[in-house]
VEXDREN-2710 file (C-alpha; in Angstrom, 1 decimal):
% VEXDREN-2710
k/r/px/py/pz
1/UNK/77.1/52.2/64.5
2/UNK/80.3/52.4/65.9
3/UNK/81.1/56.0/63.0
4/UNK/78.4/57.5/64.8
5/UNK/79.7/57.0/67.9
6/UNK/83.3/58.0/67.2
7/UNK/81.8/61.3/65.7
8/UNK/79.4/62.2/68.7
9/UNK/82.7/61.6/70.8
10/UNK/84.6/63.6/68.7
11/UNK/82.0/66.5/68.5
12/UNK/81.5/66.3/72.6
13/UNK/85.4/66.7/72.9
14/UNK/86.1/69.3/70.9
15/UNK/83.3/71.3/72.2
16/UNK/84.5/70.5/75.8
17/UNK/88.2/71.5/74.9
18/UNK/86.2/74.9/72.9
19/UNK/84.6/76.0/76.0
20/UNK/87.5/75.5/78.4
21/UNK/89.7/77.5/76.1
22/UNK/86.7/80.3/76.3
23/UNK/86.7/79.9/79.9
24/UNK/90.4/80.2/80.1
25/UNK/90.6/83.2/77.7
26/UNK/87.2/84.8/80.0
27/UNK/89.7/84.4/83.3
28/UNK/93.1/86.0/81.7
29/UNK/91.1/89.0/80.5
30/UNK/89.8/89.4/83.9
31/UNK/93.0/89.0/85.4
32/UNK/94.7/91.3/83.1
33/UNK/91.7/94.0/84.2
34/UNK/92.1/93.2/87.8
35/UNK/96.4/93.7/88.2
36/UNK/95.6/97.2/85.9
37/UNK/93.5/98.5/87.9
38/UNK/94.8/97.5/91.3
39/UNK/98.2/96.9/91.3
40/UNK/99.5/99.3/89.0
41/UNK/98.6/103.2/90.3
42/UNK/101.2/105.6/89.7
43/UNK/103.3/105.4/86.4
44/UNK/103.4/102.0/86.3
45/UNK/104.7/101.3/89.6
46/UNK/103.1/98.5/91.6
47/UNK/100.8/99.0/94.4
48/UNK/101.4/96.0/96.2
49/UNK/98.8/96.4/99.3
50/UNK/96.1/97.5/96.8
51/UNK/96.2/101.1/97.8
52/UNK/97.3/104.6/95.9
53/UNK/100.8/105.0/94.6
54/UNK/103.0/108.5/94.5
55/UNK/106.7/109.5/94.0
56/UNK/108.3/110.7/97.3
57/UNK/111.8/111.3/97.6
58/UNK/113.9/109.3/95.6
59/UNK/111.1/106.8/95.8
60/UNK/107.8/105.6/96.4
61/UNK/104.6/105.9/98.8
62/UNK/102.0/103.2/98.6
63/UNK/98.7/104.8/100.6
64/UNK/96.3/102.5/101.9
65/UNK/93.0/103.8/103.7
66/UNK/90.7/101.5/105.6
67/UNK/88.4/101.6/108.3
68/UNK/89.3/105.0/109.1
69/UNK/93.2/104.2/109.2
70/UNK/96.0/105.0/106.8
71/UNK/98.6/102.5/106.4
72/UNK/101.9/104.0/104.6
73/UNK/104.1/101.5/102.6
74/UNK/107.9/103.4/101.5
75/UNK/109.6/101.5/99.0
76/UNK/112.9/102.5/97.2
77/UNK/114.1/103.8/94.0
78/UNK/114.2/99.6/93.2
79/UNK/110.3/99.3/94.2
80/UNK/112.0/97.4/97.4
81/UNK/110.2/98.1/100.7
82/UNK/112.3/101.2/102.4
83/UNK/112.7/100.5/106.5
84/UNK/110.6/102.3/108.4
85/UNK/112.8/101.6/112.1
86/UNK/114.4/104.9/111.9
87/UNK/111.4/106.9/111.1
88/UNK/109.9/108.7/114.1
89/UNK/108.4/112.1/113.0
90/UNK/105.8/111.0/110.0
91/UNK/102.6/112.9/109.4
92/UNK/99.5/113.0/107.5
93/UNK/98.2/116.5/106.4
94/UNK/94.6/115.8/106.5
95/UNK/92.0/118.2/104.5
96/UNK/88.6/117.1/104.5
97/UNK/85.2/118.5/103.1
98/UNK/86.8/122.2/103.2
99/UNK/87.4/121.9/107.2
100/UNK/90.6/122.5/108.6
101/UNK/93.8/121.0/108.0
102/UNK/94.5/117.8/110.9
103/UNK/97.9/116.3/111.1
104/UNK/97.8/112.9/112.2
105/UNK/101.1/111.5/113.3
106/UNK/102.0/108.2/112.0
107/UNK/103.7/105.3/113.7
108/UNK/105.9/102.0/112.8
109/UNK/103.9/99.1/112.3
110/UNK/105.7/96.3/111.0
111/UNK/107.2/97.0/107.6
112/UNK/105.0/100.4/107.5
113/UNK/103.5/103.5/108.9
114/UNK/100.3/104.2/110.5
115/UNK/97.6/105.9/111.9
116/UNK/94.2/106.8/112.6
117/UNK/91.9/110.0/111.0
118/UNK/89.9/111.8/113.8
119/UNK/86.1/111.0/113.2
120/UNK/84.2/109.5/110.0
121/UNK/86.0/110.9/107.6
122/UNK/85.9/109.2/103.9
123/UNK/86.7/111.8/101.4
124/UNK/90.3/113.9/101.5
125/UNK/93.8/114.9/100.2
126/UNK/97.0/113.6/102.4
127/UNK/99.8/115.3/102.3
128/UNK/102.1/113.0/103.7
129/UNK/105.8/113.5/104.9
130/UNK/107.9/111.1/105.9
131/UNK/111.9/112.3/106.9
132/UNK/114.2/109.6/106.4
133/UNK/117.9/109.2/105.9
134/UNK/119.0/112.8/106.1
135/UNK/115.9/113.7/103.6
136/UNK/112.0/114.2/103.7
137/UNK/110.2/112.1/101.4
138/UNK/106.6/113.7/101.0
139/UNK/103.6/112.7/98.5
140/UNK/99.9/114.2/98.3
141/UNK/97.2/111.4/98.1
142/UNK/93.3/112.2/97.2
143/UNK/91.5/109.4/98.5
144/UNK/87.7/108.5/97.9
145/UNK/87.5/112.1/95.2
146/UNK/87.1/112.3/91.4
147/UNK/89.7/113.7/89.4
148/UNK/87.6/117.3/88.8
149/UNK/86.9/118.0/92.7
150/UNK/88.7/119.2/95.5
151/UNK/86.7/118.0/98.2
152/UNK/83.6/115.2/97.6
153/UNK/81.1/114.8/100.3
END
């Protein structure tokens, strides 16, 4: 009686201890798939606010879009966030659908730029510019388009 019971407690453990290592393995993988596809965007440089990445300057643009805003995150050669206190003349070069060109300006907010596209607009390139230390840092963005398209509906 009491070999039966030490191998039913054996088996129960060791399957326990089999699926919480499956489990574990299940929720690295995952992990691993979400920090590829959202944190790293632009040649392996870390998009920290879960937006698009692009060189500009001697560094870095991090674009964010939501609810109809762009949010603009500079960061350094170093992938360090570059103040934004100085910067008073940013724009946004919006071209959406194959309408016009809009420049938005953008404004400090915090540690980052902002501001806010004219109408319901979901689908576009940004051509952003940013003049900062003596320089302009500028970066194109395609936000809510396929690689093959100019301008998705």
């Amino acid at each position: 009686m009491q070999s039966t019971r030490t191998i039913v407690t054996t088996l129960l453990t060791w399957t326990f201890y089999g699926l919480l290592l499956t489990g574990l393995s299940a929720c690295t993988t995952e992990a691993t798939n979400v920090h590829s596809a959202v944190e790293e965007s632009h040649e392996g440089h870390a998009a920290r606010h879960g937006g698009m990445v692009e060189s500009a300057g001697s560094g870095h643009m991090e674009l964010v879009f939501s609810d109809g805003r762009l949010f603009i995150y500079p960061f350094d050669a170093d992938e360090q966030p570059h103040p934004v206190d100085d910067i008073t003349e940013a724009t946004a070069t919006i071209q959406a659908n194959g309408a016009a060109e809009q420049t938005i300006s953008l404004s400090q907010m915090g540690d980052h730029l902002m501001g806010t596209l004219p109408g319901e607009i979901h689908h576009f390139t940004a051509h952003v510019t940013m003049p900062t230390e003596g320089k302009t840092w500028s970066a194109n963005f395609r936000v809510g388009m396929d690689e093959d398209s100019e301008h998705d509906n």
